[in-house]
Every structure is written in structure tokens, then in C-alpha cells.
Backbone bond lengths (Angstrom), bond angles and torsions (degrees), N, CA, C in turn:
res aa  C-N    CA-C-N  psi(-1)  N-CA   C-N-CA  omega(-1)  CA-C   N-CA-C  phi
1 X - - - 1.454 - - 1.528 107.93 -
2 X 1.323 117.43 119.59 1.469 130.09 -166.29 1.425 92.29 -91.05
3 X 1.604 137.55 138.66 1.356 160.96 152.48 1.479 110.54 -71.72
4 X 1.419 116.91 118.26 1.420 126.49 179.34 1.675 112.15 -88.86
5 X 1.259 123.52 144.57 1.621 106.88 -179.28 1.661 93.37 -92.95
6 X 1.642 96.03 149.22 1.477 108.22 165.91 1.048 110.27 -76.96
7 X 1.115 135.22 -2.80 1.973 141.40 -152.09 1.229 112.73 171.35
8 X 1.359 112.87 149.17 1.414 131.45 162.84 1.512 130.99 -91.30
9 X 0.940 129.95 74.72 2.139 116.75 -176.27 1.303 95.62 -54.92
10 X 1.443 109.58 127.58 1.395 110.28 157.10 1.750 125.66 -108.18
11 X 1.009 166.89 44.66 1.469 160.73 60.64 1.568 100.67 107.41
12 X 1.812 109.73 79.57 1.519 103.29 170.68 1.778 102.75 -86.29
13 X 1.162 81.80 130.32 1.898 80.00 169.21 1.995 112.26 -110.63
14 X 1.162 117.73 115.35 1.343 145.39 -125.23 2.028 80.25 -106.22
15 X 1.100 109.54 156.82 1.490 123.95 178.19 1.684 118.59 -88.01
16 X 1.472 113.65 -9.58 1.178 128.57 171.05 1.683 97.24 -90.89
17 X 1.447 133.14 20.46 1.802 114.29 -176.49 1.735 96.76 67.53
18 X 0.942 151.68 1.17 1.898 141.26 151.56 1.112 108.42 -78.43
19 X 1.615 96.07 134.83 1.195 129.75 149.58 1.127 134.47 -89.50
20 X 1.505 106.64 137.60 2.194 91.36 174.79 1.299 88.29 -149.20
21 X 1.300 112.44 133.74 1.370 138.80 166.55 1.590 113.71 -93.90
22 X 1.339 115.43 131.94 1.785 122.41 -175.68 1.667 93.98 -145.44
23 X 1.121 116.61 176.64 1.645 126.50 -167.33 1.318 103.40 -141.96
24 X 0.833 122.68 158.64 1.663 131.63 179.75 1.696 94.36 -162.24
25 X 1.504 90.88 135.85 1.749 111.88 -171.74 1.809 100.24 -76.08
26 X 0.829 146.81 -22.75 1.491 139.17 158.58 1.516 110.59 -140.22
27 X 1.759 100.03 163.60 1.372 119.06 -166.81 2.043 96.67 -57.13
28 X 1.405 91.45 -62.32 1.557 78.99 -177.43 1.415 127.61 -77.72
29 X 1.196 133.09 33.90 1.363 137.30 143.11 1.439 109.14 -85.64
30 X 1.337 141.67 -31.84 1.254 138.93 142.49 1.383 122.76 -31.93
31 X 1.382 121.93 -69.97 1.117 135.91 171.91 1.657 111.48 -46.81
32 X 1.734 116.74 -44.88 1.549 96.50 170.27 1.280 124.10 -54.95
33 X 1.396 89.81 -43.71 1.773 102.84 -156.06 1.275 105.31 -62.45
34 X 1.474 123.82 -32.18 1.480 130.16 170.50 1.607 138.76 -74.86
35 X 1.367 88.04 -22.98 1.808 109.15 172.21 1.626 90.57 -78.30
36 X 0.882 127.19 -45.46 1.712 141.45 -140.18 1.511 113.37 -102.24
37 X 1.338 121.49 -32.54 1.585 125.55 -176.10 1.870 102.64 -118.47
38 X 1.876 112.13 -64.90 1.046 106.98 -176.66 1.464 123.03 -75.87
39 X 0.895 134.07 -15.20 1.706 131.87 -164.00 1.983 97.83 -112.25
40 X 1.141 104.35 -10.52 1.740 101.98 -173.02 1.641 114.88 -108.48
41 X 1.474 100.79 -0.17 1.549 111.67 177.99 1.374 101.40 -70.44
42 X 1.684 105.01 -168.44 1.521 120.94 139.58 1.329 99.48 -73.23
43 X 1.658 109.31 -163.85 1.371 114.80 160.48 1.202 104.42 -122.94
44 X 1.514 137.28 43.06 0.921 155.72 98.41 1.068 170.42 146.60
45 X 1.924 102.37 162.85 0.795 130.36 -124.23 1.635 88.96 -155.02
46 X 0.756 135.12 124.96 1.847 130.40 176.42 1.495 123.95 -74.22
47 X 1.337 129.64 122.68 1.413 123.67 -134.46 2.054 84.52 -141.16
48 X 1.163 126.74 113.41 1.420 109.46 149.08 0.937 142.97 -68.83
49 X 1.364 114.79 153.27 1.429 126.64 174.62 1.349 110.63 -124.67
50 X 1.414 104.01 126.14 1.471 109.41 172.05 1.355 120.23 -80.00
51 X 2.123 95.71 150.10 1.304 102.01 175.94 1.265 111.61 -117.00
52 X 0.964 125.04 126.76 1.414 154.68 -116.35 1.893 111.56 -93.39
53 X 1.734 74.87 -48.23 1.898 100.56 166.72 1.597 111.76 -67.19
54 X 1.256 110.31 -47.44 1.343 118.53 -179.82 1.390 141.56 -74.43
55 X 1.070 120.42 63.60 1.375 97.99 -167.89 1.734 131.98 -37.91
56 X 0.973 96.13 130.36 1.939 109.89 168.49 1.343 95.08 71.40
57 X 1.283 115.90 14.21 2.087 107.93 177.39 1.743 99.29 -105.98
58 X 1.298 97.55 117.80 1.537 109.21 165.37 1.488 131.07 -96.23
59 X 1.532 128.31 118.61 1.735 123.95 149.44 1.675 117.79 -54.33
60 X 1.385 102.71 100.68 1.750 103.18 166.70 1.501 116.02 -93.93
61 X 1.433 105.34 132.62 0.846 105.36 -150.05 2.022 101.91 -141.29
62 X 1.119 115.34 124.21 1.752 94.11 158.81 1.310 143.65 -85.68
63 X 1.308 124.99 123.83 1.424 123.90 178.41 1.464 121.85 -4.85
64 X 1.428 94.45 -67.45 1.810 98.53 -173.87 1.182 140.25 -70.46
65 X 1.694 89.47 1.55 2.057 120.74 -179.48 1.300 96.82 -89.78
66 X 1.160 135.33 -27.02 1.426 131.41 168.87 1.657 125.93 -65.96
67 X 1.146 119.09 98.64 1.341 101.21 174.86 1.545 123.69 -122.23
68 X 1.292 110.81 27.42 1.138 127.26 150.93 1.160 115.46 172.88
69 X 1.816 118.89 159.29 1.198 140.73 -161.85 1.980 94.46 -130.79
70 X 1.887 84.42 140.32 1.458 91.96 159.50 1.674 95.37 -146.73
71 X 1.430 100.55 148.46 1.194 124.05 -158.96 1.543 107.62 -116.85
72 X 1.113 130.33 117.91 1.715 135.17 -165.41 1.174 114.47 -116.67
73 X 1.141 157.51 130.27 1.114 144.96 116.20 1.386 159.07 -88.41
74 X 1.239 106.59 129.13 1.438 142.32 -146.56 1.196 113.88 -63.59
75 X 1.857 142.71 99.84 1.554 114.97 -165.26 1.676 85.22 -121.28
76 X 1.379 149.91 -15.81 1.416 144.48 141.73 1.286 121.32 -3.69
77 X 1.604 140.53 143.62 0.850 133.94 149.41 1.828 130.24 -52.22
78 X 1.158 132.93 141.35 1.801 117.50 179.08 1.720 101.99 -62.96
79 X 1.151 112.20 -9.12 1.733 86.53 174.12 1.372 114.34 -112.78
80 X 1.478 129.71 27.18 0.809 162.51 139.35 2.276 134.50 -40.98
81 X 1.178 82.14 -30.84 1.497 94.33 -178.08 1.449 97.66 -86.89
């Protein structure tokens, strides 16, 4: 029996040593938002990222401040953390 994630953590790790963690409710809403906002900009150019918990609250952020992503998934309940 295979376990589905309720959520994704996604983990930008920023070129200044920051971290910021945001969630996205499936793998491919990640994948849009990343084909679609981060990889199609300049690098920069200030691009949001949604937070996931928040409604209508955005991380702005530039492309080229990102220098790496880790991608988690979440099989916990959200009231759980």
C-alpha cells in the first residue's frame, strides 16, 4: 500500500545562506509555478512565491537569489506540525 502526500514543503535555499520554506498542495502545482514564474523570468526581476498557509501573502523573491531548491513531501496531517 503506497502513501500519498497531503503536501509538498518546498525549501528555497537563497544565496545570502536563507532559507524559506512554502508548501504547495500537489507535486504539480510546484512544477507549474516553477516552469511558469521561476525558470521563465529574468533573474532579475522579482517573481512570487506563494505561501501556501497564507492566503494572498507572497515571498518575493529573485531568480538568481535562489540557488537551490529541496522539495519534501509531506504525508502528516496539517494539524500535525
Amino acid at each position: 500500500m503506497s502513501r500519498i502526500p497531503r503536501r509538498y514543503a518546498v525549501h528555497l535555499h537563497m544565496s545570502g545562506g536563507q532559507t524559506q520554506s512554502v508548501t504547495f498542495a500537489t507535486l504539480e502545482a510546484f512544477q507549474e509555478w516553477y516552469g511558469g514564474v521561476l525558470t521563465a523570468s529574468t533573474s532579475d526581476t522579482f517573481v512570487n512565491v506563494p505561501i501556501a498557509d497564507m492566503e494572498g501573502e507572497y515571498l518575493v523573491v529573485r531568480p538568481s537569489a535562489v540557488i537551490g531548491i529541496h522539495v519534501e513531501p509531506r504525508f502528516n496531517a496539517i494539524d500535525d506540525e
